[in-house]
VOMIMI-280498 format. One record per residue (C-alpha): y, x, z; residue in three letters. Coordinates in nm, 4 decimals. Layout:
<atoms>
@v Y; u X; w Z; resn ALA
...
</atoms>
This chain:
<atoms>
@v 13.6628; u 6.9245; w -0.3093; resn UNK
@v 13.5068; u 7.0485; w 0.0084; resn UNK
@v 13.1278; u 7.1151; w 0.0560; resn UNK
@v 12.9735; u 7.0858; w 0.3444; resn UNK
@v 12.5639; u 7.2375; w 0.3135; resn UNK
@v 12.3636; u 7.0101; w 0.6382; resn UNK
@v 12.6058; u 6.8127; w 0.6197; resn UNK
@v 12.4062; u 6.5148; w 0.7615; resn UNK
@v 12.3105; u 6.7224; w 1.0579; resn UNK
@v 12.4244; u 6.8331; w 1.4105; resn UNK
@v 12.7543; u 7.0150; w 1.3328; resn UNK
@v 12.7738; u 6.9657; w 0.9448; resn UNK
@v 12.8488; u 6.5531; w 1.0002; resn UNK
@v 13.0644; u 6.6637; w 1.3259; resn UNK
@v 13.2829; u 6.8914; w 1.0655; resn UNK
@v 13.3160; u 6.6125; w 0.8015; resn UNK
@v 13.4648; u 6.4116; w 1.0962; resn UNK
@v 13.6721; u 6.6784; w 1.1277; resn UNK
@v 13.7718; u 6.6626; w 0.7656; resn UNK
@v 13.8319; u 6.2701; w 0.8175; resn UNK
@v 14.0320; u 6.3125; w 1.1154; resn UNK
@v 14.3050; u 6.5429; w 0.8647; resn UNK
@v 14.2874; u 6.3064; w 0.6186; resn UNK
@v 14.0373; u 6.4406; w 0.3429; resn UNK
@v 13.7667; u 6.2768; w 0.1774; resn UNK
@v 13.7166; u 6.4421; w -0.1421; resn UNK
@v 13.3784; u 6.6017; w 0.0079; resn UNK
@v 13.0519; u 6.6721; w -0.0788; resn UNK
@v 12.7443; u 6.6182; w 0.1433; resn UNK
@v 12.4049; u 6.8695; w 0.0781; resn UNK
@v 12.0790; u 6.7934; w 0.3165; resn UNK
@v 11.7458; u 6.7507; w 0.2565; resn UNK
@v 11.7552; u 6.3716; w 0.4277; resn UNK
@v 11.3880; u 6.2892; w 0.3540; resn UNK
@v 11.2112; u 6.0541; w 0.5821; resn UNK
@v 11.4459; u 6.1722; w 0.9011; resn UNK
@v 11.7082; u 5.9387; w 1.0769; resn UNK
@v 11.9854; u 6.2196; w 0.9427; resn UNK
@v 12.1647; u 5.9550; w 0.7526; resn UNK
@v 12.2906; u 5.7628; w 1.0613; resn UNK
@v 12.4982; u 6.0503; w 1.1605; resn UNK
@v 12.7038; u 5.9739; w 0.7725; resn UNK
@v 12.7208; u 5.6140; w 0.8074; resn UNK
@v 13.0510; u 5.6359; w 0.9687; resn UNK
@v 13.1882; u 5.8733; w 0.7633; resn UNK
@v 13.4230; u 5.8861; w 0.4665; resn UNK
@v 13.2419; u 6.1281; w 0.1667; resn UNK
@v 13.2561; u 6.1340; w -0.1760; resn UNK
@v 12.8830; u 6.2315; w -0.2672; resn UNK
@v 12.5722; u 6.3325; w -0.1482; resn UNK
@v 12.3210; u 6.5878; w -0.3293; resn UNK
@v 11.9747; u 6.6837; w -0.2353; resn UNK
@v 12.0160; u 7.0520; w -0.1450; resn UNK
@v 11.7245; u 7.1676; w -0.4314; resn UNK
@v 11.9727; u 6.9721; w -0.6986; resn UNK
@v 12.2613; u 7.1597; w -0.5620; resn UNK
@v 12.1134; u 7.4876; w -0.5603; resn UNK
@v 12.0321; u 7.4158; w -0.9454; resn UNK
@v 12.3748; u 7.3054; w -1.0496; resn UNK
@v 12.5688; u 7.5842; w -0.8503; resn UNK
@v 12.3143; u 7.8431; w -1.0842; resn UNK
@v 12.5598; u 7.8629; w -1.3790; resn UNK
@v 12.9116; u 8.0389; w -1.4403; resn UNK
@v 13.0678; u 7.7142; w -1.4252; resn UNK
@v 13.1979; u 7.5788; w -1.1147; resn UNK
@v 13.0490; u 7.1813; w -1.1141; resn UNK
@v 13.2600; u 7.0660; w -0.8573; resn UNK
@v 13.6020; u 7.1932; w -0.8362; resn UNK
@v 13.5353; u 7.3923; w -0.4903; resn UNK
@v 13.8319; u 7.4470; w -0.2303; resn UNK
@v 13.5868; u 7.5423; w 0.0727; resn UNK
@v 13.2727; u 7.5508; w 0.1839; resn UNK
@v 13.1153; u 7.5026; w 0.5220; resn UNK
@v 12.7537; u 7.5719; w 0.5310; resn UNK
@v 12.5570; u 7.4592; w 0.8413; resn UNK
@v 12.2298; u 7.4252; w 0.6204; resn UNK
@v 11.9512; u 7.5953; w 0.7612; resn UNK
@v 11.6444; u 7.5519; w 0.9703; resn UNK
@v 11.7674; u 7.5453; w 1.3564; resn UNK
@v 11.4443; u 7.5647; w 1.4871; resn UNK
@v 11.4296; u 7.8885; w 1.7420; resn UNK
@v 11.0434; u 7.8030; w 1.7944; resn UNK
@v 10.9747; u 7.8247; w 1.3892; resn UNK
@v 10.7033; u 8.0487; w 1.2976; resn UNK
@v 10.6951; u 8.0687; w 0.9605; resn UNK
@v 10.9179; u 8.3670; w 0.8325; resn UNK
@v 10.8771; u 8.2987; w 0.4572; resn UNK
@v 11.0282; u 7.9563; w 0.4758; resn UNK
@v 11.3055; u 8.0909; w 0.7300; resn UNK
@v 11.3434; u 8.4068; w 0.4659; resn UNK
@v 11.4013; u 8.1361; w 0.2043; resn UNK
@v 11.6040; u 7.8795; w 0.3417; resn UNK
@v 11.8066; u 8.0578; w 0.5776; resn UNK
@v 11.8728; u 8.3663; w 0.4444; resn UNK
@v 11.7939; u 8.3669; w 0.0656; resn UNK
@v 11.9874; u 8.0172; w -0.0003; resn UNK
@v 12.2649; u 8.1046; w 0.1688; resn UNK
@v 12.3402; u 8.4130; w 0.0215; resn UNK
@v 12.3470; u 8.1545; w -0.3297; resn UNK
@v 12.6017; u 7.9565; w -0.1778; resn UNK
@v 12.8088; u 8.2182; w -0.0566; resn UNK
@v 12.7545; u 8.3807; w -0.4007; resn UNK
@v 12.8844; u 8.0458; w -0.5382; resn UNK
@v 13.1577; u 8.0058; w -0.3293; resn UNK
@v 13.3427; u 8.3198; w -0.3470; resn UNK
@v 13.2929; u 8.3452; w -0.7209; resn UNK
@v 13.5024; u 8.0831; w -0.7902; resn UNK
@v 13.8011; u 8.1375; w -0.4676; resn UNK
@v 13.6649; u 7.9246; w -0.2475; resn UNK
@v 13.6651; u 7.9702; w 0.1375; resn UNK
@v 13.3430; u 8.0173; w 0.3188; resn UNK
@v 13.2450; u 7.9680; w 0.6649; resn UNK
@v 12.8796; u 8.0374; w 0.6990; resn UNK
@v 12.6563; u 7.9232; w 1.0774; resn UNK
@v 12.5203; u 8.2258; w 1.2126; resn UNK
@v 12.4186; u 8.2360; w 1.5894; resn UNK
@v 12.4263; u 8.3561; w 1.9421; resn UNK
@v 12.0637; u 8.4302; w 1.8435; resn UNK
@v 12.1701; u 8.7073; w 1.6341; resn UNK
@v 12.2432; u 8.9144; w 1.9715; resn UNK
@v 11.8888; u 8.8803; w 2.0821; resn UNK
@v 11.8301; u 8.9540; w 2.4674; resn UNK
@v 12.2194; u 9.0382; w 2.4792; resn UNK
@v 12.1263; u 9.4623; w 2.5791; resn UNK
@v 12.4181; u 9.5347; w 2.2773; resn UNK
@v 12.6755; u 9.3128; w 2.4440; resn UNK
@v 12.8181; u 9.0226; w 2.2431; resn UNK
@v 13.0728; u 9.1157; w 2.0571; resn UNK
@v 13.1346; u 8.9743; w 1.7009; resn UNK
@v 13.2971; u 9.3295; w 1.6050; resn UNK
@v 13.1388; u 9.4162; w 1.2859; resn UNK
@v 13.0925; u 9.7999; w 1.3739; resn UNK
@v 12.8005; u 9.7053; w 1.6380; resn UNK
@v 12.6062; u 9.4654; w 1.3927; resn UNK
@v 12.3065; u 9.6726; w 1.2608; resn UNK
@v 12.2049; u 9.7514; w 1.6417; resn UNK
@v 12.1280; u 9.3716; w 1.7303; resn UNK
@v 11.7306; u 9.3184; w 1.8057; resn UNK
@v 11.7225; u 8.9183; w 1.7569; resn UNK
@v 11.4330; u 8.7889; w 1.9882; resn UNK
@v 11.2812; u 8.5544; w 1.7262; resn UNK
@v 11.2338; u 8.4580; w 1.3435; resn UNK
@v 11.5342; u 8.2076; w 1.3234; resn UNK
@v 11.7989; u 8.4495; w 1.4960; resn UNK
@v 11.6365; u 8.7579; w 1.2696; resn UNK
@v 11.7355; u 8.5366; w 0.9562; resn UNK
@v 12.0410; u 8.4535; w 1.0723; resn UNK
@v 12.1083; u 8.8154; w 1.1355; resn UNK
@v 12.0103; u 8.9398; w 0.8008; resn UNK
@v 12.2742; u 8.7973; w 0.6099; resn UNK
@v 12.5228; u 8.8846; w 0.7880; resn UNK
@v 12.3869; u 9.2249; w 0.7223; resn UNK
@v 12.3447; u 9.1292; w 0.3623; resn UNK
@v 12.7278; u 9.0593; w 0.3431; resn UNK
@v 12.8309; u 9.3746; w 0.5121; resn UNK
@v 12.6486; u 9.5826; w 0.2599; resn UNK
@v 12.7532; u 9.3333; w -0.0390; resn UNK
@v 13.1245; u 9.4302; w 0.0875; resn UNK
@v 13.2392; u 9.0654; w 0.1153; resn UNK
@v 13.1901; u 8.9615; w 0.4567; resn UNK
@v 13.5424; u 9.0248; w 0.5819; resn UNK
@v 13.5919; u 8.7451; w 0.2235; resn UNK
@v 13.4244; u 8.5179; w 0.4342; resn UNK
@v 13.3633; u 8.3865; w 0.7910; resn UNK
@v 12.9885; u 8.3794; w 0.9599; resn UNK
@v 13.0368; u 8.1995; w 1.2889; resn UNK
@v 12.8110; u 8.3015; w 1.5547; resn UNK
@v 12.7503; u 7.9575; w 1.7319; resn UNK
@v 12.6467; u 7.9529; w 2.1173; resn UNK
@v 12.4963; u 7.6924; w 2.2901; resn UNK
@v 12.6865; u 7.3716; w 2.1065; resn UNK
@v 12.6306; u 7.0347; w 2.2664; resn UNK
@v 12.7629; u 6.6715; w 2.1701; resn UNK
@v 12.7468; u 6.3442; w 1.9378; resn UNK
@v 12.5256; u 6.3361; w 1.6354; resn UNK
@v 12.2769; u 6.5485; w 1.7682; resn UNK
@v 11.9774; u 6.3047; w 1.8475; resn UNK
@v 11.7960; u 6.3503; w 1.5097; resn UNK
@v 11.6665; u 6.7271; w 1.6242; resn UNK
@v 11.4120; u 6.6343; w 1.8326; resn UNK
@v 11.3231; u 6.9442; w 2.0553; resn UNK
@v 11.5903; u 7.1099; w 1.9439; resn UNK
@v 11.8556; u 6.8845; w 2.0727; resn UNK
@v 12.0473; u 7.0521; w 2.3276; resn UNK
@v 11.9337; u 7.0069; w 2.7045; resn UNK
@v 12.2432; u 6.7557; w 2.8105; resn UNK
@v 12.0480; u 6.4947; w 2.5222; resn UNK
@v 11.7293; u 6.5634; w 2.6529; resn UNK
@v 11.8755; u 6.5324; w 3.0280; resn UNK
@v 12.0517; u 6.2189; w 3.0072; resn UNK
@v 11.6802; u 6.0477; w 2.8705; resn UNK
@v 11.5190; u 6.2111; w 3.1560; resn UNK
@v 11.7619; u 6.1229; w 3.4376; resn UNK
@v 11.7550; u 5.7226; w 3.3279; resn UNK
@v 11.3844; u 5.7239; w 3.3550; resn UNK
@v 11.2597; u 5.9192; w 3.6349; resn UNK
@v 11.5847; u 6.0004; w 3.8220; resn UNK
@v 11.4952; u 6.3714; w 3.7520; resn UNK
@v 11.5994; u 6.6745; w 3.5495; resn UNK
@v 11.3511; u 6.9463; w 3.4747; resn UNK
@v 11.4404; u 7.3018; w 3.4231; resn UNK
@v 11.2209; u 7.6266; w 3.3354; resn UNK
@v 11.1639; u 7.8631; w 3.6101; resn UNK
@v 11.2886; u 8.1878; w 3.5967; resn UNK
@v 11.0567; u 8.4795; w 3.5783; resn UNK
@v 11.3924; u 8.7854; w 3.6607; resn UNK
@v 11.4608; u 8.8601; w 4.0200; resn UNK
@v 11.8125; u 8.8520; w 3.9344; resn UNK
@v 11.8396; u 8.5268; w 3.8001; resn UNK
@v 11.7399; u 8.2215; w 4.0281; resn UNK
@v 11.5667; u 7.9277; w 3.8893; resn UNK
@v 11.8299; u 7.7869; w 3.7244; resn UNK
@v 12.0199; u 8.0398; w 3.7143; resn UNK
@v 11.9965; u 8.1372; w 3.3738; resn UNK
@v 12.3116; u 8.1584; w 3.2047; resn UNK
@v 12.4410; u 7.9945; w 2.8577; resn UNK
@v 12.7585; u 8.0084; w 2.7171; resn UNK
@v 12.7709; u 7.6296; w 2.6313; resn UNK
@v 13.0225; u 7.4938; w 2.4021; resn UNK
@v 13.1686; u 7.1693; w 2.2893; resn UNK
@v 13.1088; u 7.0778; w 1.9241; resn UNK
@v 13.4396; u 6.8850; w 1.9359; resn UNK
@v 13.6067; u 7.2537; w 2.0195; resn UNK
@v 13.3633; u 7.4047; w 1.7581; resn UNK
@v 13.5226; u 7.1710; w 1.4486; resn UNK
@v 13.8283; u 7.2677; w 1.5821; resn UNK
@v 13.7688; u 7.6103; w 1.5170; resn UNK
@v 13.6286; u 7.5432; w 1.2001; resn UNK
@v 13.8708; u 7.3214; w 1.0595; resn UNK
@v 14.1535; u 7.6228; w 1.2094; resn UNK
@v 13.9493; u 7.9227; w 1.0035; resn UNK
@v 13.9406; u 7.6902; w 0.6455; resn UNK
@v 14.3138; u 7.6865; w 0.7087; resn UNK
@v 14.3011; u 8.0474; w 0.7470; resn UNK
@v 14.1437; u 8.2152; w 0.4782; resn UNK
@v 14.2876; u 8.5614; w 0.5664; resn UNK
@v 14.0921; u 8.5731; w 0.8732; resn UNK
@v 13.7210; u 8.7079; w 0.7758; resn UNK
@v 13.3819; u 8.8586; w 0.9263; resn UNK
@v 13.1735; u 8.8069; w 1.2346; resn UNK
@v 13.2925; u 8.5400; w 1.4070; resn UNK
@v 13.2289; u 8.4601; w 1.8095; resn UNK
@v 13.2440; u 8.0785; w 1.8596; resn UNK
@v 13.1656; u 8.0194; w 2.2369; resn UNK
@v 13.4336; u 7.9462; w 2.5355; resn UNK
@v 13.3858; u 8.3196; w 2.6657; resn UNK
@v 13.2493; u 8.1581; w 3.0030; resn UNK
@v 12.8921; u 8.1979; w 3.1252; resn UNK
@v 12.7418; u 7.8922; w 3.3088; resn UNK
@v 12.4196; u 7.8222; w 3.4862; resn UNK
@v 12.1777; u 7.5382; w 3.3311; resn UNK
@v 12.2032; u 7.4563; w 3.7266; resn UNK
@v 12.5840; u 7.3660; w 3.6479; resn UNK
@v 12.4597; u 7.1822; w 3.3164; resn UNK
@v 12.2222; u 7.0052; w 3.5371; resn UNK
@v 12.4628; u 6.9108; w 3.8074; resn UNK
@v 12.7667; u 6.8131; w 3.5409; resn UNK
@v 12.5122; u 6.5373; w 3.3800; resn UNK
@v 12.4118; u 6.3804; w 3.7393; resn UNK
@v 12.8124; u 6.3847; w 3.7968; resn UNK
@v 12.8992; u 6.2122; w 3.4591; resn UNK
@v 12.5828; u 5.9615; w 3.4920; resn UNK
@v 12.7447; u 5.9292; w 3.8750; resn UNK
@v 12.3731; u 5.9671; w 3.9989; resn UNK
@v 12.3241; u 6.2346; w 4.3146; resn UNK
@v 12.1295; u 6.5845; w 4.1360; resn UNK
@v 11.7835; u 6.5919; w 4.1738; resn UNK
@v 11.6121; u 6.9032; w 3.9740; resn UNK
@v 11.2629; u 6.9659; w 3.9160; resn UNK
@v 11.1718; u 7.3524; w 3.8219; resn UNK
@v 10.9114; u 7.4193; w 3.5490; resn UNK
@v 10.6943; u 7.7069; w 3.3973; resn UNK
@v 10.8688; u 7.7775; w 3.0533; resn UNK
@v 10.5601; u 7.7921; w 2.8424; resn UNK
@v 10.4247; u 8.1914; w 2.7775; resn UNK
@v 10.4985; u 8.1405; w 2.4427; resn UNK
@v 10.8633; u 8.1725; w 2.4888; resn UNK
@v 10.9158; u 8.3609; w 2.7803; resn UNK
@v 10.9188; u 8.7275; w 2.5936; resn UNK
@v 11.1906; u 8.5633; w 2.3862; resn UNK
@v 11.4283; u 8.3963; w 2.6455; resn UNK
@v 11.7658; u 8.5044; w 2.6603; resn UNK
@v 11.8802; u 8.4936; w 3.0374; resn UNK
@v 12.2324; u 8.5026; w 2.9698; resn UNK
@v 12.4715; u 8.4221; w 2.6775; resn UNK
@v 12.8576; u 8.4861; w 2.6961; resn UNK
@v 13.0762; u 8.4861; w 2.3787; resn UNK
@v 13.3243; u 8.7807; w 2.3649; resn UNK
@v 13.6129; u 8.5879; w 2.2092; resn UNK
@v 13.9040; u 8.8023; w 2.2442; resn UNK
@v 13.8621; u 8.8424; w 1.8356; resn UNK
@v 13.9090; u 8.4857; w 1.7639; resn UNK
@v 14.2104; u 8.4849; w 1.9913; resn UNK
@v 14.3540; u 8.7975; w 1.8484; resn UNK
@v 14.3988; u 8.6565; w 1.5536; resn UNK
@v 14.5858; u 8.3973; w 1.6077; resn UNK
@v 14.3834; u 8.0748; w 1.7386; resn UNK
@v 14.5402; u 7.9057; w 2.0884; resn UNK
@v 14.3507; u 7.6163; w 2.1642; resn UNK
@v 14.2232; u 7.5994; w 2.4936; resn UNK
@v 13.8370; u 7.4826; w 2.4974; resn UNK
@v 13.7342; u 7.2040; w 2.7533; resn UNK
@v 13.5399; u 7.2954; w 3.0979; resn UNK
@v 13.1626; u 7.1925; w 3.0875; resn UNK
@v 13.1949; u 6.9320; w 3.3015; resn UNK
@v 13.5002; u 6.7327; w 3.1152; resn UNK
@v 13.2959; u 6.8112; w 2.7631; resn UNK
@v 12.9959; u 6.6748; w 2.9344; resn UNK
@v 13.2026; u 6.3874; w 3.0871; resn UNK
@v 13.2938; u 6.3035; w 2.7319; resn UNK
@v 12.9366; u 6.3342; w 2.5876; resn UNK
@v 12.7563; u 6.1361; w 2.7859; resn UNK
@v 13.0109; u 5.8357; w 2.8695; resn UNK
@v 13.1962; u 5.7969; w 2.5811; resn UNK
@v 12.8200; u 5.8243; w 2.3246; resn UNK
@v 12.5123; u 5.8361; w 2.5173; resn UNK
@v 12.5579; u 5.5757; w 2.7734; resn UNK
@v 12.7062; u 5.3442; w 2.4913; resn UNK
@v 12.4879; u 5.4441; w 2.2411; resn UNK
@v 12.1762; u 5.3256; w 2.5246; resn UNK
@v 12.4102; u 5.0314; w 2.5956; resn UNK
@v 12.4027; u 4.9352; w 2.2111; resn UNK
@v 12.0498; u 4.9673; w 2.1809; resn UNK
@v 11.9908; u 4.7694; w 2.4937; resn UNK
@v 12.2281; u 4.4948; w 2.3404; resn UNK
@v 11.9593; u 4.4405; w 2.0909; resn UNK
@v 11.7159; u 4.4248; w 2.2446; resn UNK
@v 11.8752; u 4.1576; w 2.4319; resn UNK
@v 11.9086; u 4.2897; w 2.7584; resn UNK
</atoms>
């Protein structure tokens, strides 16, 4: 049986179509669905059970392994890079996943853990997933910080080349629309364009980065699953692990790529990015992935503007097609 911890969420339901897609099924979902409209993103899905992750955490306690575990993928965690309470990011990001990863590699199963880009903070250390660098990283705010402590946690422990924590960048695509203001900026975008005509930016407040010109390493979570799916496969290959496309792009390219797909000329507005924030901004993102590649993966990510191509004709525009349909437009 595989695992997969938030698995009704952004990437955990995008890696159980993943599983799908190579023919497995034997898998069990862990979320805290509550109230939320997480359970769409598993109604097309093939699964085998679902647990509430408090009853999981209280059945993996025990010697005994409940489930017959082959891997585990956990994307459970709070996402939220604008959460302010440390205790609950202490607990549920850090604390529970050092249980599951406890779990796991007690009984031989293989782990992939989501860590982030937000581990590298304001990127003044580089961005490279080599372990040797990893107590230097300043994270710029609570939810990178408790990210970044297990990973630290599993160096000292001495397991985490026994396991793989993937530093995610700036992942965009299908089955993100449950995360509100945390859904990435192409989701937000594509609302914004088909009702004003407009995309808003923030401002930049760097002399050497333009408004706009801010720089993300955005990846495809199609490309991500692929990765994922390649480093279950892999068990040898362990540690820190860089999951971006290597390539830095502006959110002025982001901005012009979603105008292209929606076939609508660009038309950007520039806004103050909120004080709050602006100590914490990261200007620029770029995942070192020589690593990744050194080991052994090949597969060639897409360009942002195919990946956004993809996203936003073949799900958003259909999904707002659908939802028109019924409401009898």
């Amino acid at each position: 049986m595989y695992i997969v911890t938030g698995g009704a969420g952004f990437i955990g339901s995008a890696m159980i179509w993943k599983l799908n897609q190579m023919g497995i099924d034997d898998i069990l979902v862990v979320d805290n669905l509550a109230s939320t409209d997480k359970w769409k993103n598993l109604v097309n899905l093939r699964y085998t059970d679902y647990l509430h992750r408090d009853r999981f955490i209280k059945m993996i306690a025990g010697e005994d392994d409940p489930f017959g575990v082959t891997g585990m993928v956990h994307m459970g965690a709070c996402s939220s890079t604008t959460e302010r309470d440390a205790d609950f990011l202490m607990e549920n990001n850090t604390r529970y996943t050092q249980m599951v990863c406890r779990y796991a590699l007690k009984h031989n199963a293989r782990f992939l853990n989501a860590s982030s880009a937000a581990t590298y903070g304001g990127g003044e250390f580089g961005f490279s997933d080599d372990h040797a660098g990893l107590g230097m990283l300043k994270p710029l705010n609570m939810y990178g910080y408790s990210k970044h402590l297990f990973d630290l946690w599993a160096q000292r422990a001495g397991v985490l080349n026994k396991l793989a924590s993937i530093k995610f960048f700036n992942v965009f695509g299908p089955n993100e629309y449950h995360k509100s203001d945390m859904r990435s900026v192409i989701c937000k975008a594509y609302t914004q364009i088909s009702e004003s005509g407009q995309m808003r930016l923030f401002r930049s407040y760097r002399k050497e980065f333009p408004d706009g010109g801010q720089m993300r390493d955005f990846v495809y979570i199609k490309d991500c699953v692929d990765i994922l799916w390649w480093l279950l496969e892999h068990p040898e290959v362990g540690g820190v692990i860089n999951v971006g496309t290597g390539i830095a792009r502006t959110w002025n390219d982001l901005a012009r790529a979603v105008f292209l797909a929606m076939g609508k000329k660009p038309n950007i507005e520039y806004i103050d990015m909120p004080e709050s924030i602006r100590d914490k901004y990261q200007y620029l993102t770029r995942a070192e992935m020589g690593k990744l590649r050194s080991l052994g993966y090949t597969a060639e990510f897409r360009t942002l503007e195919d990946a956004v191509a993809d996203y936003v004709t073949g799900y958003l525009a259909k999904e707002d097609a659908y939802l028109d349909s019924r409401k009898g437009k």
